[in-house]
N, C-alpha and C positions, 0 to 999 in steps of 0.2 A: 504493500500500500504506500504509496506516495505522502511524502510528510504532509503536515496538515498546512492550510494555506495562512499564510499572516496577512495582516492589514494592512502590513508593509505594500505589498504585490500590487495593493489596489490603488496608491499614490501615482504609482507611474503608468504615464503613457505605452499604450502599445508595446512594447519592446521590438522588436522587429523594423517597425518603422522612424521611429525615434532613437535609435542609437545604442547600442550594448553601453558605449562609454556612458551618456547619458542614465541610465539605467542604473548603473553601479555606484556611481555619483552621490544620488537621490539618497539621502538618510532617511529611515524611518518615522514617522510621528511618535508608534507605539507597539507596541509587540502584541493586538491583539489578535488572539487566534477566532477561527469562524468553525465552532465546532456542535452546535444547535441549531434549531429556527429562528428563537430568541436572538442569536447574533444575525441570521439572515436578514430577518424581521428588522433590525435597528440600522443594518447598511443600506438594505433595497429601499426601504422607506427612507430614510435622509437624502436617497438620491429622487424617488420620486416623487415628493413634496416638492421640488423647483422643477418638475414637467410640470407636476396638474394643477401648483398655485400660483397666482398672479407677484410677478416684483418676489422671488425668494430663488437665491442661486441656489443651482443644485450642487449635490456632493460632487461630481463630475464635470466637466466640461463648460462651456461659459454659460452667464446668463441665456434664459431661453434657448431648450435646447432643439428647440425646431429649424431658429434662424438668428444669431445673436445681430443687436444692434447695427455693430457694424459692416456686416454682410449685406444687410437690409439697407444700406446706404449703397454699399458697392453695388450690389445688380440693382440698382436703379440707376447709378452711374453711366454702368455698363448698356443701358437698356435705351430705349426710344420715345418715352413718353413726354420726357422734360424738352423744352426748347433750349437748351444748352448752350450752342451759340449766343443767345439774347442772356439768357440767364446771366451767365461770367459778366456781364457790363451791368444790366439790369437790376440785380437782384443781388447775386453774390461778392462783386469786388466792388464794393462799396464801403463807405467809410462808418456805415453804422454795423456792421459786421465785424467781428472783434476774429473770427477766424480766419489762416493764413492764406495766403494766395499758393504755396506751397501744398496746403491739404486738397484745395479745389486741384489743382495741378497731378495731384495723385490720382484722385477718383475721376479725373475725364479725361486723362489720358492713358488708363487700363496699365495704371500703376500703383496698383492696391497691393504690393508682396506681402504687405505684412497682413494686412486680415487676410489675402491666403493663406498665410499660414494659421494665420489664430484658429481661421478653420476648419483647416487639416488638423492640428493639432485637438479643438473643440471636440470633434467625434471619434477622432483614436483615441482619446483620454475614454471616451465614453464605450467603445467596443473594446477596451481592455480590463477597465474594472467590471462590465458582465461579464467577457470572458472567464475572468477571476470566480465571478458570484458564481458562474454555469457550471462549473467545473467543480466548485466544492460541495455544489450541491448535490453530489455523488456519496458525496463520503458524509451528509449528516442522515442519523439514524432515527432520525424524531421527527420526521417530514410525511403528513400524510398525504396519500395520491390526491386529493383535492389540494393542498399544498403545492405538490410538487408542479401540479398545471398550474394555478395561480401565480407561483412566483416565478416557472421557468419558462410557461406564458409571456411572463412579462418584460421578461430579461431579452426572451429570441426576439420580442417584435421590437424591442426597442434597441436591442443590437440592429436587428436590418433595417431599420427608417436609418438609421447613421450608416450605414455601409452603403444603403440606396441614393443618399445623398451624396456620400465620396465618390460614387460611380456619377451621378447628374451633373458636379461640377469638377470633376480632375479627367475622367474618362473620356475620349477625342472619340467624338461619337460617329465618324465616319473611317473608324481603323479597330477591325476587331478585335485584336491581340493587345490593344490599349486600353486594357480595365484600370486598376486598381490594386494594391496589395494586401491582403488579408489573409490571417491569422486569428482562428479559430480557439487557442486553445493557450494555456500557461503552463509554468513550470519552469525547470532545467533546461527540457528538452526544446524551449524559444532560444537560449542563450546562445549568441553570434548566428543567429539566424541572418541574413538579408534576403528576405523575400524580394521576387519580380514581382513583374504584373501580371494580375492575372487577365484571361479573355475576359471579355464580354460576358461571354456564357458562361466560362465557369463563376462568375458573380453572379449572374441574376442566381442559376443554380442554388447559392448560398443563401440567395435572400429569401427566395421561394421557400427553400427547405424549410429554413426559420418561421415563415410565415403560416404556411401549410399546417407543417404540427403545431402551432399556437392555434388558426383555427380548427384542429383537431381536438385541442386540447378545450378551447373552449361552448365546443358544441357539448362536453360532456360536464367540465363543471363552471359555474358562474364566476360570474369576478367577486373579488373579496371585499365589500364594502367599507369605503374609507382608507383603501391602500390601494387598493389597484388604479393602475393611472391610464395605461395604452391597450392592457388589456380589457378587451370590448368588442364586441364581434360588429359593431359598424362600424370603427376602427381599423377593426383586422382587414375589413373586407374593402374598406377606399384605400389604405395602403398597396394592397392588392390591387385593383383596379390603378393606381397610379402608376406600381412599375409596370405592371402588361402594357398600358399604353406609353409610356415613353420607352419601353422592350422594343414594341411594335417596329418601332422605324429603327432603331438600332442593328449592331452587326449579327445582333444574337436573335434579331426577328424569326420567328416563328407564326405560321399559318393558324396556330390556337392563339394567339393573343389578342387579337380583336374579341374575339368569343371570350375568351376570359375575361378581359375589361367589360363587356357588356354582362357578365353576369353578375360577376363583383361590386361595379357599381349600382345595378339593381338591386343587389344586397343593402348596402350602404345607403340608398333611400328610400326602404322601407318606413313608412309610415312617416316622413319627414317632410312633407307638401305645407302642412297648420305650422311647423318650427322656422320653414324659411321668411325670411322680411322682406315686407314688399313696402317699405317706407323709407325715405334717406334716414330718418332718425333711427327705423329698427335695424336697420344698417349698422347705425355706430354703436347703438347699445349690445348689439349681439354681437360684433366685432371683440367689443372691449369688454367682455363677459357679465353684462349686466342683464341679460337676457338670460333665464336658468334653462326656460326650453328648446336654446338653440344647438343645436347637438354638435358641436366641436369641441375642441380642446385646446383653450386659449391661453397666449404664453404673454407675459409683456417683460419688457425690459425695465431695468428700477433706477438710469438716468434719466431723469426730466432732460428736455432736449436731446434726447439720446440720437434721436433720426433729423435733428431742427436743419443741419447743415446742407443738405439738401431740398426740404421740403417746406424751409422757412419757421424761423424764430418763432417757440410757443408763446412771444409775448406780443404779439406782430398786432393781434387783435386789440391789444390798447391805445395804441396810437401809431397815424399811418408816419411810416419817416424814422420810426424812432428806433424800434427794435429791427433789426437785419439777422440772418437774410427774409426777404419779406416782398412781396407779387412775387410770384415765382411764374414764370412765363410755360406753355403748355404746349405741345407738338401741334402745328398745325392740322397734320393727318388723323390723331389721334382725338382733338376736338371734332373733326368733321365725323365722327362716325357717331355721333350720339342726334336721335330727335328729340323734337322739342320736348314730350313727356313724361322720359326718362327718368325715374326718379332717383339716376346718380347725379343727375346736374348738379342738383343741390348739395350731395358730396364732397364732389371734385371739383366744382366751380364758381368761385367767387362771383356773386350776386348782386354786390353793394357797387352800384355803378362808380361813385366819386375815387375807387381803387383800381379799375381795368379800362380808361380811357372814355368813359359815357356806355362802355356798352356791357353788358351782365349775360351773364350765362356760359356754354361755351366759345358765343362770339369773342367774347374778354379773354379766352385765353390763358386767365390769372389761376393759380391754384387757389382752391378754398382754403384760408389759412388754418381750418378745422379739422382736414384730411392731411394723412392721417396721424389718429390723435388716440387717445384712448377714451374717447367717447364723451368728456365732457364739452359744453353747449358752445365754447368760445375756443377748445383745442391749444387751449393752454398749458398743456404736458408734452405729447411727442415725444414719449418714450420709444415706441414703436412697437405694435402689436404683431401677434403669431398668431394667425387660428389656424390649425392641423385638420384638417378632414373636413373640409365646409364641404355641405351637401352642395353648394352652389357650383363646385368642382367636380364632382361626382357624377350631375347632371348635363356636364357639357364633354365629359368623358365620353358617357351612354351616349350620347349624339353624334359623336364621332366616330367611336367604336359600330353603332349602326350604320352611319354609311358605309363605311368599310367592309362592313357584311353584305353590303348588297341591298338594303335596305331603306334605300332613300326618302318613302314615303314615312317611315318610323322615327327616323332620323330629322326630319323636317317639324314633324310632332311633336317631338321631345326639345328640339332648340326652341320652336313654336312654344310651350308651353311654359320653359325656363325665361322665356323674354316677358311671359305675361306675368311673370313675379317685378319685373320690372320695369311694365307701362312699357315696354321700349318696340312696338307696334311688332309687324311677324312679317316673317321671310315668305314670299309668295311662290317660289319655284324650288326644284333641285339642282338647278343648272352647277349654281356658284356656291352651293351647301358647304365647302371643305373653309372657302376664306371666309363666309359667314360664322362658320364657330371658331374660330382664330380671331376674325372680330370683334366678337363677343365675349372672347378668353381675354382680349384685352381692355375691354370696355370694363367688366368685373373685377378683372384681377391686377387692376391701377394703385400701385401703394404697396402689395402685399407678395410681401419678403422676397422671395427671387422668381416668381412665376412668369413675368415676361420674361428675363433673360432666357430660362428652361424652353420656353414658347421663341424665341429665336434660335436660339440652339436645334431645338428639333425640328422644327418646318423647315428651317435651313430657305427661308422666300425672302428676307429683304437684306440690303445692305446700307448700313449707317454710314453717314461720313459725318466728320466734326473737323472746323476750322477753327481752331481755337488762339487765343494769342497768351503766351505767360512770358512774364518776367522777360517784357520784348520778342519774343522768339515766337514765329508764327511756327505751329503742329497744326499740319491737313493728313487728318486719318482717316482712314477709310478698312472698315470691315466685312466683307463680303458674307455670304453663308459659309456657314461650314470653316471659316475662319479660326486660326489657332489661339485666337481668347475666346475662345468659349468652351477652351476646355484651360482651366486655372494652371497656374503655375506651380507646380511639387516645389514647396521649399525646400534650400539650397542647403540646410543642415542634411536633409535628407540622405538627397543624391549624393553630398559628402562624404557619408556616412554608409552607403551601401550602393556600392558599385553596379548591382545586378538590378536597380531601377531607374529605369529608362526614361527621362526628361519628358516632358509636352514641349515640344520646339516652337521656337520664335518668342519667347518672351526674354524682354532685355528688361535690368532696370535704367530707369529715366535718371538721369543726371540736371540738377535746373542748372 
């Protein structure tokens, strides 16, 4: 029998990908051994009280472990909604703006190495201490079978949402053998490991597995009330339904992945038509978890201003001029795709004509300084919210996943139906169905954490360019589809560190 695991194990990151030397380094906090449920019970829960409650870090990996703060800045950087151009003069390099001209300079010109790495580092911290939990969970003797699903339920699905996420932002979605490296398992037998990467497919593989016997495990017993956080069978099942359909287009596509996405997400909106908001205000209040019936699982961050540097000062609403950055300027493209009844206008777009040039609505252009916020009436926080598993995602899955089957008049009815949650009138043919829910994906999922970039990444349909000027020096970039920022940079302790993983090419760092 293998020695008993210490508490020590679960300090460090990954081992494998983070560095033997690294590893060895790292001193203990405390010698406590994991040899009950009792001790399960007091680690698994300290780490998932900062999933399923609002502002509280978890034991694990950073703030919000969905999407931390500054992620949530970066793929909006990275992304197309902001008018960019206009913004750097407009809005951001201004003199009531107390942030650098150096920070803007990182985030728009696809020079963010260091939140790369925070979040590489954020979910290897988190697939090493369950590693940890998973594996001692062998050797306690007091665990009963409804236990043992409950808690290693909870470990496998929250292992694969992090390893599903290392594969959406590090994996170069059009090169098969350019997964990701993972490691399963602790002990001795990690020590001077350097893992490669793995395929495509042997990750999904990994995640499926994980996923599959969690919902295995809890078709037969429930979740634990007041501990369980991911384990949740409409959880399990939009998880699911997420990677089949970003599987779909990948190297590792398979002919069942539509079919699985469309069942999965059928799953996951069972009985959730009366929970979704068809109001701009049940919008923010279910956003920002004030809605008890709205069925996600909602993360926020615990810096006020946490997201402010792109999405404009939570103080902006008190006077116009004074707090920066403040009108945040809005994609031309990206406004014209909303009617007039749409009740995200009122969201996303500043209303109060004497702030967007006489004219209100998406004409202005201006971002709502209230979006997004965590829900209070004037958007004076801007921590930056996470919701996990919105049905509202689920629902444009199942629409895509039906065309794809062949089914275009089901597929038209399902987008049809999800637009009448939002006044936002209905699609009259199938011709142009595929850029209709891509439209739609973007009209919904404006603000929230990295879902356009993912949605540029995988359509692989438009290409940004940004003319920018810093510190004198004019940068004209341009990013086509399928481009090499959109698969993140492996930080460079990494590749240092282990010879046998293979770079994402083309990323340099920016010198001002």
């Amino acid at each position: 029998m293998r020695n008993k695991l210490l508490f020590a194990i679960f300090l460090f990151p990954l081992l494998a990908v983070t560095g033997c030397k690294k590893y060895l380094d790292l001193p203990p906090k405390n010698q406590r051994t994991v040899v009950s449920m009792a001790d399960m019970k007091a680690l698994l829960g300290a780490y998932l009280r900062g999933v399923a409650e609002l502002r509280v870090k978890p034991l694990y990996g950073q703030m919000m472990p969905g999407c931390p703060a500054n992620a949530i800045l970066m793929f909006e950087a990275y992304s197309d909604n902001i008018d960019f151009e206009r913004a750097i003069t407009e809005s951001y390099l201004k003199p009531n703006n107390s942030r650098t001209e150096a920070s803007y300079a990182d985030l728009l010109l696809w020079n963010q190495h260091a939140t790369s790495t925070l979040i590489w580092t954020h979910h290897y911290d988190i697939i090493g201490f369950l590693n940890s939990l998973i594996d001692q969970m062998d050797e306690i003797q007091d665990a009963t079978p409804q236990q043992r699903d409950q808690y290693i339920g909870e470990m496998k699905i929250n292992r694969a949402y992090s390893i599903f996420k290392l594969l959406e932002y590090y994996g170069v979605y059009d090169k098969a053998e350019l997964g990701i490296p993972v490691y399963l398992h602790t002990g001795q037998g990690v020590l001077g490991i350097k893992l490669p990467r793995l395929s495509h497919a042997e990750v999904y593989k990994i995640i499926l597995d994980d996923l599959t016997e969690a919902l295995t495990m809890i078709n037969r017993t429930a979740p634990l009330q007041g501990f369980n956080a991911m384990y949740n069978k409409r959880y399990i099942n939009h998880i699911l339904a997420q990677v089949y359909w970003f599987k779909a287009e990948s190297p590792a596509k398979e002919d069942s992945d539509y079919e699985n996405a469309r069942i999965h997400s059928l799953a996951a909106l069972e009985s959730v038509d009366a929970s979704i908001p068809t109001t701009a205000t049940g919008r923010m209040n279910a956003y920002a978890a004030k809605d008890p019936n709205y069925p996600a699982l909602c993360q926020e961050n615990n810096v006020q201003g946490g997201i402010s540097a792109i999405y404009g000062s939570e103080f902006q609403y008190l006077s116009p001029g004074t707090y920066g950055p403040d009108n945040i300027p809005l994609a031309a493209d990206f406004c014209e795709l909303f009617v007039p009844t749409d009740i995200r206008i009122a969201n996303y777009f500043n209303t109060d004509p004497t702030r967007s040039g006489g004219l209100v609505g998406p004409e202005g252009r201006i971002l709502n300084w209230g979006w997004p916020t965590d829900g209070n009436v004037n958007g004076q926080v801007k921590r930056g919210n996470v919701c996990l598993f919105k049905p509202e995602e689920a629902y444009l899955i199942l629409a895509e996943a039906l065309l794809k089957l062949n089914q275009p008049q089901e597929a038209l009815n399902t987008l049809n139906k999800f637009k009448g949650f939002r006044d936002a009138g209905t699609v009259s043919g199938t011709a142009n169905l595929l850029n209709e829910i891509i439209d739609e994906r973007r009209r919904e999922f404006f603000g929230d954490s990295d879902k356009r970039w993912i949605d540029l990444k995988r359509y692989a349909n438009k290409t940004i360019t940004r003319n920018i000027t810093f510190f004198g020096k004019a940068y004209n970039i341009t990013v086509p589809p399928n481009d090499f920022r959109y698969a993140l940079p492996i930080p460079l302790n990494e590749l240092q560190q282990n010879n046998n993983l293979v770079p994402n090419a083309g990323w340099q760092i920016l010198e001002y």
